[in-house]
C-alpha positions as CSV (number, residue, x, y, z in Angstrom):
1,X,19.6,-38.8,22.6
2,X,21.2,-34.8,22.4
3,X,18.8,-32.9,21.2
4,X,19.5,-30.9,17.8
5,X,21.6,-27.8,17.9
6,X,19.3,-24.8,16.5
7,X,20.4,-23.1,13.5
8,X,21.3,-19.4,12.8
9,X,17.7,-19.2,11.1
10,X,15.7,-20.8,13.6
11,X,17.6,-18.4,16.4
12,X,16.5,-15.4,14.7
13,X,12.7,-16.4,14.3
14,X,13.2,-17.4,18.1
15,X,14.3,-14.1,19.1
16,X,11.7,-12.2,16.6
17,X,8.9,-14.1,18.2
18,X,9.8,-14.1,21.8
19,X,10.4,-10.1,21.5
20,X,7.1,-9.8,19.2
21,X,5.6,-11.7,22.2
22,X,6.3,-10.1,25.0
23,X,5.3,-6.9,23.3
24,X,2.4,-8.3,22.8
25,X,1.2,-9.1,26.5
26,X,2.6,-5.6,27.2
27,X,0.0,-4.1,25.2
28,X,-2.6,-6.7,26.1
29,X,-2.0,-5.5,29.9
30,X,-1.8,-1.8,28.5
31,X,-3.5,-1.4,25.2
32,X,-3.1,1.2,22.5
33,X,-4.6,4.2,21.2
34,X,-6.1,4.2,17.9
35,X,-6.4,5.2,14.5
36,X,-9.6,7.4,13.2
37,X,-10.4,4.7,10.4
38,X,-10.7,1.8,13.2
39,X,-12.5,4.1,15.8
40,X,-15.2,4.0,13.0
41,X,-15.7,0.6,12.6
42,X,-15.6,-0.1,16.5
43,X,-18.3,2.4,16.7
44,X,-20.5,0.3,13.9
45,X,-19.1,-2.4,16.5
46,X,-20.7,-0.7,19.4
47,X,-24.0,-0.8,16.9
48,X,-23.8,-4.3,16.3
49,X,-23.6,-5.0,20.0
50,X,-26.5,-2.8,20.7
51,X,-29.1,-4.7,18.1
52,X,-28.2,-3.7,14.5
53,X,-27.8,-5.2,11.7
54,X,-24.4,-6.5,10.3
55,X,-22.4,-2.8,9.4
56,X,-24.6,-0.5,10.0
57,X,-23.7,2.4,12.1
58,X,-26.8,4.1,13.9
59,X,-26.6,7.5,15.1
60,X,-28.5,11.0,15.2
61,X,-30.3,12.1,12.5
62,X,-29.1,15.7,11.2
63,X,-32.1,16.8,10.3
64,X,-34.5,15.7,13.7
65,X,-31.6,14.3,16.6
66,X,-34.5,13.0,18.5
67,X,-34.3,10.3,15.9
68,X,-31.6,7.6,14.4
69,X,-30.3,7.2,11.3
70,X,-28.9,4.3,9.9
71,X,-25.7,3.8,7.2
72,X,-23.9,0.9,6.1
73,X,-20.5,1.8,6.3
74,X,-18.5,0.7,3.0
75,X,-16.0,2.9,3.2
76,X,-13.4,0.8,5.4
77,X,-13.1,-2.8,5.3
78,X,-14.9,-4.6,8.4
79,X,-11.8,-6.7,8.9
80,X,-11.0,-4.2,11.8
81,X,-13.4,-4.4,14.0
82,X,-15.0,-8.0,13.2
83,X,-11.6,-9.7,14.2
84,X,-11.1,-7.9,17.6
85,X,-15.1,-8.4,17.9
86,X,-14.5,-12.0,17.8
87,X,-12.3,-12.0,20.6
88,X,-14.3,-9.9,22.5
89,X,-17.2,-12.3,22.5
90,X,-15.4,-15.8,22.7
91,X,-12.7,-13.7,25.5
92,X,-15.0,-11.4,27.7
93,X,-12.7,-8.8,27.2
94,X,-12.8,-4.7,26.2
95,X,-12.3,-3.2,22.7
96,X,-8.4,-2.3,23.9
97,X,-7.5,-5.8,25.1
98,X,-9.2,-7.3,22.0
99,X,-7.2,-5.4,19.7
100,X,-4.2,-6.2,21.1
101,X,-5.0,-9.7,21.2
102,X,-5.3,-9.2,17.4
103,X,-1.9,-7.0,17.1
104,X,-0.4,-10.0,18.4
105,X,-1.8,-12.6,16.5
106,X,-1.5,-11.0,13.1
107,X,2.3,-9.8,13.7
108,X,3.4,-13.3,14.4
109,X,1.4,-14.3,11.7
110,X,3.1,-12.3,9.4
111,X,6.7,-13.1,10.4
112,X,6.1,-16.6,10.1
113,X,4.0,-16.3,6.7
114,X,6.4,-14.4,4.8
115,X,9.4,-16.4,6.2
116,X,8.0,-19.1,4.1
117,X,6.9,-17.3,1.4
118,X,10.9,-16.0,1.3
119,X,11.6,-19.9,1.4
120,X,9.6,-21.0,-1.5
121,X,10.4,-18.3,-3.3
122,X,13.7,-20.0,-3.4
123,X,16.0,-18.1,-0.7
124,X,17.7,-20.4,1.9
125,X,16.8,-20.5,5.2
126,X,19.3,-17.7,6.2
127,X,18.1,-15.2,3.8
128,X,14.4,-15.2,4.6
129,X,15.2,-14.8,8.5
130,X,17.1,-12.1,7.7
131,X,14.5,-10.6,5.8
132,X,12.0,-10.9,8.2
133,X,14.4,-9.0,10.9
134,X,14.4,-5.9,8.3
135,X,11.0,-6.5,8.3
136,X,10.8,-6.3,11.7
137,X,12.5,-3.3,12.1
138,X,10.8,-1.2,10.1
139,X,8.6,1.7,11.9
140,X,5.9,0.4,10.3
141,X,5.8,-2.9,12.1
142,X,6.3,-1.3,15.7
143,X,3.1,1.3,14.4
144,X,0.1,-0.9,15.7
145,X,2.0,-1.5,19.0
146,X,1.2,2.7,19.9
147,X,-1.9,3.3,17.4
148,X,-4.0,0.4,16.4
149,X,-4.4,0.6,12.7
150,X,-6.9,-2.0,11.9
151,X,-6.3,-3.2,8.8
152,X,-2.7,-2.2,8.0
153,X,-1.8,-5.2,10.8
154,X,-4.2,-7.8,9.6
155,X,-2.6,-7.6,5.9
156,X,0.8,-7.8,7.6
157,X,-0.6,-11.1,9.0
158,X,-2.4,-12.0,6.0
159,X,-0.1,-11.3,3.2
160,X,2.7,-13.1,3.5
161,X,0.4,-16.8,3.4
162,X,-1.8,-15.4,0.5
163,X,1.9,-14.8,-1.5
164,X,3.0,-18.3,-0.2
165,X,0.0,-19.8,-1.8
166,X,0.4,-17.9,-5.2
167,X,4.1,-19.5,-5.9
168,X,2.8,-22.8,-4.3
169,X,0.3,-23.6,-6.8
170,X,2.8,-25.6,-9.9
171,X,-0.1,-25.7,-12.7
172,X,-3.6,-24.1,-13.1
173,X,-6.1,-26.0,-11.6
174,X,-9.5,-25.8,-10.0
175,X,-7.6,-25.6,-6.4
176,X,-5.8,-22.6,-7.3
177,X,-9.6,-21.0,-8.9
178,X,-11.5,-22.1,-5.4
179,X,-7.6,-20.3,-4.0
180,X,-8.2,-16.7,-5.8
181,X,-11.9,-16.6,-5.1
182,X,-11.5,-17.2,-1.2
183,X,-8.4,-15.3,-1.1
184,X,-10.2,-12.4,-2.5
185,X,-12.9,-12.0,-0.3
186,X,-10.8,-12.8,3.1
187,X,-7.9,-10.4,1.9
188,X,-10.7,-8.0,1.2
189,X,-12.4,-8.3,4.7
190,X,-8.7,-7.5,6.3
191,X,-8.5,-4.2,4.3
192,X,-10.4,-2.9,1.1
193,X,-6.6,-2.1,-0.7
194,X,-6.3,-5.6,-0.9
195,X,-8.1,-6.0,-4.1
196,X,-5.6,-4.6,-6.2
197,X,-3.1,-7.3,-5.2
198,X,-5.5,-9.5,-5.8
199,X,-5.2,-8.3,-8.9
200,X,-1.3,-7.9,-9.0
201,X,-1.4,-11.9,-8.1
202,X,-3.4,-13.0,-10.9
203,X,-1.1,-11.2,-12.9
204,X,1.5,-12.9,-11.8
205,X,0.0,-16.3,-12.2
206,X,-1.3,-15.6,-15.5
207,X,2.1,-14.8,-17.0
208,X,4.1,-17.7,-14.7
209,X,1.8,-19.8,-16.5
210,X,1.7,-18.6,-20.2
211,X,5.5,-17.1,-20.8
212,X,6.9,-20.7,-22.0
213,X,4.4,-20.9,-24.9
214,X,3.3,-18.6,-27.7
215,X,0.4,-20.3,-28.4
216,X,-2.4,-17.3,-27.7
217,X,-5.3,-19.7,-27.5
218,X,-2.9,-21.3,-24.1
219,X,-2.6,-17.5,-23.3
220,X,-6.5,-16.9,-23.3
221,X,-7.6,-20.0,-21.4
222,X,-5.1,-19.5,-18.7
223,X,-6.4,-16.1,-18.4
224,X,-10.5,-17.3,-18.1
225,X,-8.9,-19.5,-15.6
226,X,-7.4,-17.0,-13.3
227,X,-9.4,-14.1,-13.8
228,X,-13.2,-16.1,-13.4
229,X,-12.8,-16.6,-10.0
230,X,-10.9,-13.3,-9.5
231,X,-13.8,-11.5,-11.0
232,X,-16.5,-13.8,-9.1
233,X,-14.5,-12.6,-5.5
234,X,-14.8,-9.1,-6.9
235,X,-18.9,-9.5,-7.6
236,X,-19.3,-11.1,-4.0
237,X,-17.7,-8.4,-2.7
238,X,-19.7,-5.3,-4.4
239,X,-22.8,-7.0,-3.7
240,X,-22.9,-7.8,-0.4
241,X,-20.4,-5.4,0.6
242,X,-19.3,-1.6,-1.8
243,X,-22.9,-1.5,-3.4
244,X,-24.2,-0.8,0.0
245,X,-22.3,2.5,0.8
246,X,-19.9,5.1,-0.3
247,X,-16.5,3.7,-0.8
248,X,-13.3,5.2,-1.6
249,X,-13.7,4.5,-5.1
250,X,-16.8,6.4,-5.6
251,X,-14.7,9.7,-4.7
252,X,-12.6,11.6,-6.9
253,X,-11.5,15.3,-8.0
254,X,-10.5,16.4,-11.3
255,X,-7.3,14.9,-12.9
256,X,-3.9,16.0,-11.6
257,X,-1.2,15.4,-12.8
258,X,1.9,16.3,-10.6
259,X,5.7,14.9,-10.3
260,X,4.4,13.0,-7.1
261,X,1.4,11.5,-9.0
262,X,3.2,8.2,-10.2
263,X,6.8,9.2,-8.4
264,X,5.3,8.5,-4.7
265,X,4.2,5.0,-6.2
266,X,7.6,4.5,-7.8
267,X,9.3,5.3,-5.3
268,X,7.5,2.8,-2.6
269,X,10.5,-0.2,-2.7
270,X,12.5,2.2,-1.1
271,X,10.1,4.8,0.8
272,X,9.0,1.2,2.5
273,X,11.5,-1.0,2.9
274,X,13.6,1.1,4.2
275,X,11.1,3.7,6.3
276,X,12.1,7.1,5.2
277,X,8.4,8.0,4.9
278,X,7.9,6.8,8.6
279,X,11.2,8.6,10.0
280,X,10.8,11.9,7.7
281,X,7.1,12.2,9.5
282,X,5.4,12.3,6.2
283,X,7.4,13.3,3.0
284,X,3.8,14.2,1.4
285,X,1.1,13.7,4.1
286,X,1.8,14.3,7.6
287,X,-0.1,15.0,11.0
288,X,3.0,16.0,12.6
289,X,4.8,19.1,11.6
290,X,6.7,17.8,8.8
291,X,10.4,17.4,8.4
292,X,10.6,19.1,5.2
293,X,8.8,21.6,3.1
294,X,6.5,20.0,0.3
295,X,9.2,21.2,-2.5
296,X,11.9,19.3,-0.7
297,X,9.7,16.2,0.2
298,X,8.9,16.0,-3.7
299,X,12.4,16.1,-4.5
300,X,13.0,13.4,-1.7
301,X,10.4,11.4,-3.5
302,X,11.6,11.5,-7.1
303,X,15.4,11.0,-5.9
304,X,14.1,7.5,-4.3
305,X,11.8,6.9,-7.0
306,X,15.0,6.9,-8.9
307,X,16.5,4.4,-6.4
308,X,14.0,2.5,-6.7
309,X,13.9,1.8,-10.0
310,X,17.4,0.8,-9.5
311,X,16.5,-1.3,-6.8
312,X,14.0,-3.4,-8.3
313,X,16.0,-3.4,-11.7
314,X,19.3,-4.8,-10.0
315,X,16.9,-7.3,-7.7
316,X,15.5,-8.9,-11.0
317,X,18.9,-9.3,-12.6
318,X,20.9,-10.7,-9.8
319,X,18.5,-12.8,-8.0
320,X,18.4,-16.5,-9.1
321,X,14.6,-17.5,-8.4
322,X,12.7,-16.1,-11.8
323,X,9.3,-16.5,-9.6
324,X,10.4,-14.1,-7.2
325,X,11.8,-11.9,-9.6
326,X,8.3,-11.9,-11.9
327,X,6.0,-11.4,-8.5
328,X,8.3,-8.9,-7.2
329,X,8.4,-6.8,-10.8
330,X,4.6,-7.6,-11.4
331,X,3.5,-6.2,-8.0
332,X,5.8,-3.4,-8.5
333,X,4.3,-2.4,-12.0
334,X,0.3,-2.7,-10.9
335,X,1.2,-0.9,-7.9
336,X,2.7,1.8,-9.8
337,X,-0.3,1.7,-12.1
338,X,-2.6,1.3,-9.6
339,X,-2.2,4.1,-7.2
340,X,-0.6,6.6,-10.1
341,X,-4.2,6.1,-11.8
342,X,-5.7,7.1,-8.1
343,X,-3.7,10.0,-7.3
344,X,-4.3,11.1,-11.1
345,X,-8.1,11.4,-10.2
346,X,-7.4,12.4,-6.9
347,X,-9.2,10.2,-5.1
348,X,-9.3,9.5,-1.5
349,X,-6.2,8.1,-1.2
350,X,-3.3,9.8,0.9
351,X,0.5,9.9,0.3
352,X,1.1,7.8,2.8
353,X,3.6,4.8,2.0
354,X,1.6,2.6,4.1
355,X,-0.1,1.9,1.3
356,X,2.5,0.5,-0.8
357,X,4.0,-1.7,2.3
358,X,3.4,-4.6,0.3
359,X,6.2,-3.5,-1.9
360,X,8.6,-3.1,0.6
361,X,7.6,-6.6,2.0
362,X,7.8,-8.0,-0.8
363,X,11.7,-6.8,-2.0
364,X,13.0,-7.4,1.6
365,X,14.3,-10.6,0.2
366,X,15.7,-9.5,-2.3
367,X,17.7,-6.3,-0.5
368,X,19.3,-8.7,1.6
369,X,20.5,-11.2,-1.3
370,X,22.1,-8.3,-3.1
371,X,23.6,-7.2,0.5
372,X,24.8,-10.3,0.6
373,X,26.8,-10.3,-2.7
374,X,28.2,-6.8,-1.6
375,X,31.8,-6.2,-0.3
376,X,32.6,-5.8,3.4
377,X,32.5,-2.1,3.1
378,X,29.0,-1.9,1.6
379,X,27.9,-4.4,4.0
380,X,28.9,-2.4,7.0
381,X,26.9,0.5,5.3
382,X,23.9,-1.4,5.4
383,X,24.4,-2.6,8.9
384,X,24.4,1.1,9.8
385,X,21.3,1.9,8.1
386,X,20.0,-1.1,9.8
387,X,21.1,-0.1,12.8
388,X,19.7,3.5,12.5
389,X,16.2,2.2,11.8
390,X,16.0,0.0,14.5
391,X,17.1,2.8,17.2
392,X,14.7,4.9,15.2
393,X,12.0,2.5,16.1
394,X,12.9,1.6,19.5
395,X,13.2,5.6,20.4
396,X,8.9,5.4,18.7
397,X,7.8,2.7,20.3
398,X,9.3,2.7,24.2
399,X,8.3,6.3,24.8
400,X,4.9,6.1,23.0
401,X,4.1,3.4,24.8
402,X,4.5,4.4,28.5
403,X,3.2,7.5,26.7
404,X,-0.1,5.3,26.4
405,X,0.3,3.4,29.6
406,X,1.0,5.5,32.4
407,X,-0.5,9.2,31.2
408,X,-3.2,8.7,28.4
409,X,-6.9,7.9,30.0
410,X,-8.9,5.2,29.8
411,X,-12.0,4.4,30.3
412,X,-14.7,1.5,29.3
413,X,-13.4,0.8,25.8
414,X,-10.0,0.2,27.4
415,X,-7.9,2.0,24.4
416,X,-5.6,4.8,25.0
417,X,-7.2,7.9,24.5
418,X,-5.0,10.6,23.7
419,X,-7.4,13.5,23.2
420,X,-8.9,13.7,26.6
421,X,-7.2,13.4,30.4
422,X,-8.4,11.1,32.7
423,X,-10.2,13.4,35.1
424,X,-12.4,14.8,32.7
425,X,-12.9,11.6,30.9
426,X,-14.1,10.2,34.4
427,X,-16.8,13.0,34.5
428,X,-17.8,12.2,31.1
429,X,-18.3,8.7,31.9
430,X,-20.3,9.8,35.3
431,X,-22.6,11.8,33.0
432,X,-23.2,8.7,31.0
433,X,-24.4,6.7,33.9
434,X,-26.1,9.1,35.2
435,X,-28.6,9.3,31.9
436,X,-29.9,7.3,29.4
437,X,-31.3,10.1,26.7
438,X,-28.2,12.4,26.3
439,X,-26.4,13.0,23.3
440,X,-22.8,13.5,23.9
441,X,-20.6,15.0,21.2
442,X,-17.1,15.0,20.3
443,X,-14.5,16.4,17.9
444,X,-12.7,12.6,18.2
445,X,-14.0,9.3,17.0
446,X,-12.1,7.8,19.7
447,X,-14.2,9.6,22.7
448,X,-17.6,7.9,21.3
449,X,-15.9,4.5,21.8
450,X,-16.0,5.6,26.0
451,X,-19.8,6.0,25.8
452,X,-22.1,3.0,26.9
453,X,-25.7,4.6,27.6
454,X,-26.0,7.4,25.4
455,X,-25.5,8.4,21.5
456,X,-23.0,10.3,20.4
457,X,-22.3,12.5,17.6
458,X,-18.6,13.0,16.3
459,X,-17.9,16.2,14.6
460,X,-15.0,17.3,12.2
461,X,-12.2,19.6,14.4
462,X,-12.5,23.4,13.5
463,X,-9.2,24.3,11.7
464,X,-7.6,27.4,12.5
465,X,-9.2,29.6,9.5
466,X,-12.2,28.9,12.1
467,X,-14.7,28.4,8.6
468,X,-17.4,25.4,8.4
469,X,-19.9,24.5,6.2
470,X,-22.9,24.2,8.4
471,X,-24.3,21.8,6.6
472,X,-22.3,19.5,7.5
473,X,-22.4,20.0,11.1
474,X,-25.7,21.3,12.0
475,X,-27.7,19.0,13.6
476,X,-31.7,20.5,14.3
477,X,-34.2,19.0,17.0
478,X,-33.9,18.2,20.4
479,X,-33.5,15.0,22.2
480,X,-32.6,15.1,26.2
481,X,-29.7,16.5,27.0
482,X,-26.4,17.8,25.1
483,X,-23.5,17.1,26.5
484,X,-20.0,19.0,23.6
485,X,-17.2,18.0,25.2
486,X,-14.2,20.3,23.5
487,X,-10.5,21.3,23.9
488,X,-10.1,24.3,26.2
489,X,-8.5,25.9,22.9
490,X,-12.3,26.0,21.4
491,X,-12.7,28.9,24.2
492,X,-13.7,32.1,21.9
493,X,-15.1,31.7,18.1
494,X,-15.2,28.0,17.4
495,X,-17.2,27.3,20.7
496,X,-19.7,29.3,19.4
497,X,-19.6,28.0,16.3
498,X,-20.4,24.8,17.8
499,X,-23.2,25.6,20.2
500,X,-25.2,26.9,16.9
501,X,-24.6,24.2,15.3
502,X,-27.4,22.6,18.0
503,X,-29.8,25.6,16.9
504,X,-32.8,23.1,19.0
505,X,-30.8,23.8,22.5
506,X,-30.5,27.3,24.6
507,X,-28.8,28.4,27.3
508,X,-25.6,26.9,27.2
509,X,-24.1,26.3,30.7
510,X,-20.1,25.9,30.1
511,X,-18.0,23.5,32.9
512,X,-14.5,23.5,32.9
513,X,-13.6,20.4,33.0
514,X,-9.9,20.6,33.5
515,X,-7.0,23.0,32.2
516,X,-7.2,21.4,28.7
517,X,-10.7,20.5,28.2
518,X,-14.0,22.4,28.7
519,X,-18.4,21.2,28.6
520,X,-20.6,22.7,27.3
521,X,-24.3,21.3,28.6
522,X,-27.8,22.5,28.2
523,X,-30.8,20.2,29.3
């Protein structure tokens, strides 16, 4: 019997997967370099392996460094190192390798899962494959492939099943309360942002379910339905988890308000979706020198929060499938509310529209439906925007990761370390061999990750107004011997800032280490 001819739909998932796939092994045999936030949670990690308890990061005491100090660190989600941990035990592999296992996993994941969340929201076939190719696109899904960003990759893979389940569920029931509570707390373990979709999806269900009656008394039981187990997930969490440490919610400024405040928010269908965060380098909040000056980035923002609003408005109207249309408006409304209310109080949230990808995710779907209604010149247009994103992302990705592979050093964690070269990372590793009592410190997260003996302090990098508060980075005593590690650009002020700031040590002996990167040691 001839074997069935593959559809359009099932091509394009082919061809996504097999690319997805062998990027995957490329960065499994040459792994990535990593975020700060992950860095942290590898080094609780490196605790954990060592004989502490379950997230708690040991290091130096400030105050006496011949003694440890222990923390429970709250403020990320563990999602992003217990996942690649897992590997690591059950795989025998390094921190790199494990994380790309987990970059791989999670990114097929997530095409597959919001392929058939596209489907049963009510798209065809065609429709959700094309989505997940914008998806796939994006900067933002190439991102982990060069820096692994912990939990921004295992939402991507987690997402798109959680939505799937919310639309699945045809009546309240105690499967969709047992749904909301477990959802919760693993959504919550892949990144800490997930709770306000949590909340965003009992919204939704909690209206699906209500809108056809105006009884209020059906209104107010549906609601103790869905929001019971919502709020149990949310208890679970803060005991065992945000009561323990200090958390982003916990830090906050005084109110601002500011034209970006709720336009960065409103503006996330289209900052996302279609990358112009990612390919502007930061509209609001960059590393890189930025591609335009705050006034004009805030004008960029409030012209696409416009847009957007547009976007989402025509989406509702001409899309068939009310479900999609009610999740896609509800999730664009708490959003909105949600990080406006943030930014507001200035907490410790950047303008970064990572943060809103969901949105983007979420309205793929429905971009391509209206595409599809368009005439053959619009369509073209979007092909070249299409176009022009993808080249975008090829032109980050291909350099970046040779980049990574064939110049960046490496050393026992495996990752890609971008703020050290390989020869004096080799006589770093040498020292750590070589003792067992050291203290080595860096002005990198990443650098601790390379230590196996030793402990390690990682300090914040000295801007160029050359000004610290000491508290923060004094650290009194002695304890064996003290190994700074620093950018040759430290020579002059800031490394004598930083050889006070180890007022128990004397006579500094500096080592250049190579052109870029100098050592300072005393015993």
């Amino acid at each position: 019997m001839l074997k069935q001819k593959l559809q359009a739909h099932q091509i394009i998932l082919l061809v996504i997967s097999g690319i997805v796939f062998i990027m995957g092994i490329m960065l499994i045999i040459a792994p990535a370099a990593i975020y700060p936030d992950p860095s942290k949670g590898f080094q609780v990690m490196r605790s954990m392996e060592l004989g502490s308890a379950f997230n708690i990061s040991v290091k130096p005491d400030q105050n006496d460094i011949s003694k440890n100090t222990s923390e429970f660190l709250a403020w990320w989600s563990p999602g992003q190192y217990l996942v690649p941990y897992f590997f690591k035990l059950i795989l025998g592999v390094n921190t790199g390798r494990a994380s790309s296992i987990v970059t791989l996993l999670f990114s097929l994941s997530g095409i597959f899962g919001f392929y058939y969340f596209f489907k049963k929201a009510g798209f065809t076939p065609m429709i959700s494959a094309l989505s997940v190719l914008f998806i796939f696109i994006q900067v933002s899904f190439f991102t982990p492939y060069v820096f692994y960003n912990g939990g921004e990759v295992l939402l991507l893979g987690y997402t798109g099943w959680f939505l799937y389940g919310c639309v699945a569920f045809e009546k309240i029931s105690w499967k969709m309360a047992v749904f909301l509570f477990a959802a919760g707390i693993i959504g919550f373990i892949c990144k800490s942002s997930f709770l306000w979709m949590l909340a965003a999806a009992c919204c939704f269900l909690w209206i699906r379910f209500s809108v056809g009656t105006k009884d209020i008394v059906t209104w107010i039981k549906n609601g103790i339905w869905i929001s019971i187990p919502a709020i149990l997930s949310l208890l679970t969490i803060n005991h065992f988890y945000l009561s323990k440490g200090g958390n982003p919610s916990t830090v906050h400024g005084s109110v601002k308000l500011a034209w970006e405040t709720f336009g960065f928010p409103l503006a996330s269908p289209i900052l996302t979706a279609f990358s112009i965060d990612d390919l502007t380098n930061g509209l609001l909040f960059h590393d890189d020198t930025p591609m335009f000056s705050y006034v004009w980035g805030v004008i960029i923002v409030l012209v696409c929060a416009l847009l957007s609003i547009l976007l989402i408005r025509f989406v509702v109207k001409k899309v068939p499938y009310k479900h999609y249309a009610l999740l896609l408006t509800v999730f664009y409304v708490v959003a909105v509310l949600f990080f406006g209310q943030s930014f507001l109080r200035q907490a410790n949230i950047s303008y970064e529209a990572r943060h809103l990808r969901l949105i983007g995710l979420i309205a793929a779907p429905g971009i391509i439906y209206l595409v599809s209604e368009l005439q053959r010149g619009f369509k073209y247009l979007f092909y070249f925007v299409c176009f022009v994103i993808a080249y975008s992302s090829y032109k980050y990705f291909v350099p970046s990761y040779f980049q990574n592979k064939n110049i960046s050093a490496r050393g026992y964690s495996g990752i890609a370390q971008l703020f050290i070269d390989q020869p004096s990372l080799n006589y770093i590793r040498n020292l750590d061999k070589q003792n067992t009592n050291a203290i080595f410190v860096f002005n990198s997260p990443d650098l601790s990750l390379e230590i196996e003996h030793n402990r390690t302090i990682t300090v914040e990098d000295i801007g160029p107004e050359v000004a610290i508060d000491y508290d923060d980075y004094v650290y009194k005593g002695h304890a064996g011997p003290l190994y700074i590690v620093l950018p040759s650009n430290y020579l002059g002020p800031k490394s004598t800032i930083m050889r006070k700031c180890f007022p128990g040590y004397k006579g500094f002996k500096m080592t250049m280490l190579s052109n870029d990167y100098i050592l300072w040691e005393a015993k």
